[in-house]
C-alpha atoms as one frame of an Amber mdcrd trajectory, in Angstrom:
protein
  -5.351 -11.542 -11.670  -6.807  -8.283 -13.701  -4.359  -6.942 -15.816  -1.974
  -3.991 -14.317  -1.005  -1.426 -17.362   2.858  -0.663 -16.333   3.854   2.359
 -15.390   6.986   2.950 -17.017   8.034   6.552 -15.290   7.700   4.718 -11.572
   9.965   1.629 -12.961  12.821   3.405 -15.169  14.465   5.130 -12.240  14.813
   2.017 -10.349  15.248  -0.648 -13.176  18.479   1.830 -13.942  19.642   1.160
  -9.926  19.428  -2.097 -10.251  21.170  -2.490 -13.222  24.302  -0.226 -11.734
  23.920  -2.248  -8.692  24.503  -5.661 -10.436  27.301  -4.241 -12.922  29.221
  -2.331  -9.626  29.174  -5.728  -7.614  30.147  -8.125 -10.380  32.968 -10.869
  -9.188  35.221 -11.967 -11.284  33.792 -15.463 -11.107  30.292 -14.076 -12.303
  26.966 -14.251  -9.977  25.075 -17.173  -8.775  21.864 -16.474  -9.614  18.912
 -18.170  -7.493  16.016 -18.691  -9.199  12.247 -20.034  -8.240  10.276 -19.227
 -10.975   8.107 -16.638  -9.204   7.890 -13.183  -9.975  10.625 -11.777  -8.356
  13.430 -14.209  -9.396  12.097 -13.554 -13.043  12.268  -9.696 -12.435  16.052
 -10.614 -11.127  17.170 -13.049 -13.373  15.798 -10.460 -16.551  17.890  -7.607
 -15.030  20.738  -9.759 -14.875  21.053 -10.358 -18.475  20.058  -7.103 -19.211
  23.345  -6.060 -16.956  25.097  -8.146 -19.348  26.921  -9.707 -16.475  28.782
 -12.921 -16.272  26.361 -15.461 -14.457  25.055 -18.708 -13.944  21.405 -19.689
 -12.607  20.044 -22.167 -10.587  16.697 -23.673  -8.800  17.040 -25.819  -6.098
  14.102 -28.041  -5.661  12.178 -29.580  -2.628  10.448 -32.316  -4.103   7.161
 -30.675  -3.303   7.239 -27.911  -5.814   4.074 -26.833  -7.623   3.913 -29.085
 -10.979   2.788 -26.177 -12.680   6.050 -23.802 -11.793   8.230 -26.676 -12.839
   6.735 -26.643 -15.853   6.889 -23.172 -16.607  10.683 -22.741 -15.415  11.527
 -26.504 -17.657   9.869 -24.888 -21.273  10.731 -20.712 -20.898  13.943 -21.235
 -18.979  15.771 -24.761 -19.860  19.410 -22.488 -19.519  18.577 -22.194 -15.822
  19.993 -25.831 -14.080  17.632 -27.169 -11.660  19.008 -29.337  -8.578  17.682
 -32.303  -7.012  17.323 -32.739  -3.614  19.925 -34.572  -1.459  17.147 -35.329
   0.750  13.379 -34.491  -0.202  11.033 -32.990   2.090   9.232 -35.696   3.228
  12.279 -37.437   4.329  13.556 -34.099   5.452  10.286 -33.979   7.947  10.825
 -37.315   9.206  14.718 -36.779  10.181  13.570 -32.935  11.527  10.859 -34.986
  13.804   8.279 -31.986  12.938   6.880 -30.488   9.830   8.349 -27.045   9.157
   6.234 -23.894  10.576   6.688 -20.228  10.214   9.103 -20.190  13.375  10.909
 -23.334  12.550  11.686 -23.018   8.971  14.378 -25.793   8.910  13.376 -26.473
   5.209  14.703 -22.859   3.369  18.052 -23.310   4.942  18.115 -26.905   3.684
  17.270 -27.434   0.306  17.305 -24.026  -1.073  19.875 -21.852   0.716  22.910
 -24.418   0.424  23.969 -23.242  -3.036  26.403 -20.788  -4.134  29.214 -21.098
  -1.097  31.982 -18.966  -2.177  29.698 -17.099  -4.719  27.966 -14.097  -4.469
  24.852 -14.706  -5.346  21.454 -12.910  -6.317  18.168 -12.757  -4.361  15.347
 -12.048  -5.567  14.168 -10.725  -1.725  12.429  -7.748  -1.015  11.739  -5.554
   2.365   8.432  -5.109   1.710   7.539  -8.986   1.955   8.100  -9.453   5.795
   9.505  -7.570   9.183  12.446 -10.640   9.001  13.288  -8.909   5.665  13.073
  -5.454   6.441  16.820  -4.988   7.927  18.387  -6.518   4.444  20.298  -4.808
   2.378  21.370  -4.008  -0.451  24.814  -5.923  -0.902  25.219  -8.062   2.442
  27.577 -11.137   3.830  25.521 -14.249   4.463  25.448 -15.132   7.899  25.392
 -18.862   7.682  27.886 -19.725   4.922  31.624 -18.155   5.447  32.557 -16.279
   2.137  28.867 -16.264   0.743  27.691 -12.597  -0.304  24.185 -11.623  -1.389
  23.193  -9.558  -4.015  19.554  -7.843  -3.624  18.905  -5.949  -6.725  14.899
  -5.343  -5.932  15.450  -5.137  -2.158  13.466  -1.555  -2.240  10.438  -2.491
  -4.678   7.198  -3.114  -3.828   4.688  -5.766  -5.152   3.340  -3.315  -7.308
   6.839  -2.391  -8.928   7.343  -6.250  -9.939   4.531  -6.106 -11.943   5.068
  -2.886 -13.940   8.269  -4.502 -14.732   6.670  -7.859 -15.555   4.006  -5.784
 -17.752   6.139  -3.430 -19.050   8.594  -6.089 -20.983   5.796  -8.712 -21.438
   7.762 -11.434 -19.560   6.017 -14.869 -19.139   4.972 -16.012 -15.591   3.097
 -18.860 -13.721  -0.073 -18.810 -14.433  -0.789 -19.682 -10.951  -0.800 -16.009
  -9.760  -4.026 -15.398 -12.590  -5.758 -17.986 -10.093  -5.035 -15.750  -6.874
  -1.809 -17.063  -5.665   0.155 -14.047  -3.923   3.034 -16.480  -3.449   3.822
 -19.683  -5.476   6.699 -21.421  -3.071   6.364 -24.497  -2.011   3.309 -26.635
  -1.749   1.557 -26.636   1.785   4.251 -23.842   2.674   3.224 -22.552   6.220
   4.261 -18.854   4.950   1.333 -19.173   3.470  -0.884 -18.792   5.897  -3.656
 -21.519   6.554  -5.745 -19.628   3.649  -3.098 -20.985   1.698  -2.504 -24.043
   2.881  -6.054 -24.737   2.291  -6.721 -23.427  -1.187  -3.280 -26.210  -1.895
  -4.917 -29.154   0.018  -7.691 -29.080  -2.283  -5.540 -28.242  -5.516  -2.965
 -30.875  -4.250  -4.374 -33.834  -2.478  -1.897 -36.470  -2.594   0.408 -34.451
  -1.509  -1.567 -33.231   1.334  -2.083 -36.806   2.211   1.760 -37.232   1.924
């Protein structure tokens, strides 16, 4: 990916209301902080602790996470406690009967969305990525899980707005988005689009062939 220079006067105003967003909400019991390791939960999780917020953090994996991402989340953030699955994926297919699509995304809800009941926890979601996303807001009560709250500090930014941010304080990232990936979810992920789904079948064979 070529190399964005930041633009520090578009990402001070809203840094600051995201920062006064995530102080103003704080429970008692501190956030829940969801992380992934892509861009936007490390734009999220660095405006947290800049908040200087009570809060814990936490990626839930699939069992078909990109190597590489678990790598870069295990040696620049061991704080942040990664959970196994209960079930992984490829069990999760075979008790679903079908393989998770764009329609029938069965596999968000359950292995990364479970976390956090009670909590209110921080997203790292953003209108911009999707019409399903575009009706979010702000501070919002979860739908599925009674007394869950959400927290969506970088709701309003754009793509481009990530990166100045990224840029501007020099934080690390996969190095899987130098290599063209827009999005670095799980592998084979059918948000992906089949573009993406093919560029992973030849980067990831066996589990392809899984």
């Amino acid at each position: 990916m070529e190399a964005i220079e930041p633009s520090i006067a578009s990402t001070r105003d809203i840094e600051t209301e995201a920062i006064l967003a995530i102080k103003k909400y704080e429970p008692s019991d501190g956030y829940y902080v969801a992380f992934s390791g892509g861009k936007d939960s490390i734009v999220i999780y660095d405006l947290v602790k800049r908040s200087g917020v009570k809060h814990d953090t936490h990626m839930h994996l699939t069992g078909i996470d990109a190597p590489e991402v678990v790598r870069f989340v295990r040696d620049n953030y061991p704080e942040v406690i990664r959970h196994k699955p209960k079930m992984p994926m490829f069990k999760l297919i075979i008790k679903k009967g079908i393989p998770p699509t764009r329609i029938i995304r069965y596999c968000c809800h359950e292995l990364k969305e479970m976390g956090g009941a009670g909590r209110v926890v921080v997203l790292g979601i953003r209108k911009q990525e999707s019409t399903r996303r575009r009706d979010r807001e702000l501070y919002e009560e979860s739908k599925r899980t009674k007394n869950k709250m959400f927290l969506n500090p970088i709701i309003e930014w754009s793509e481009q707005d990530v990166w100045d941010y990224i840029r501007k304080y020099g934080l690390e990232y996969p190095t899987l988005y130098d290599e063209g990936y827009n999005r670095i979810g799980c592998i084979m992920c059918p948000m992906a689009g089949n573009k993406g789904m093919l560029r992973d079948k030849e980067r990831y064979p066996k589990f392809y062939a899984a």
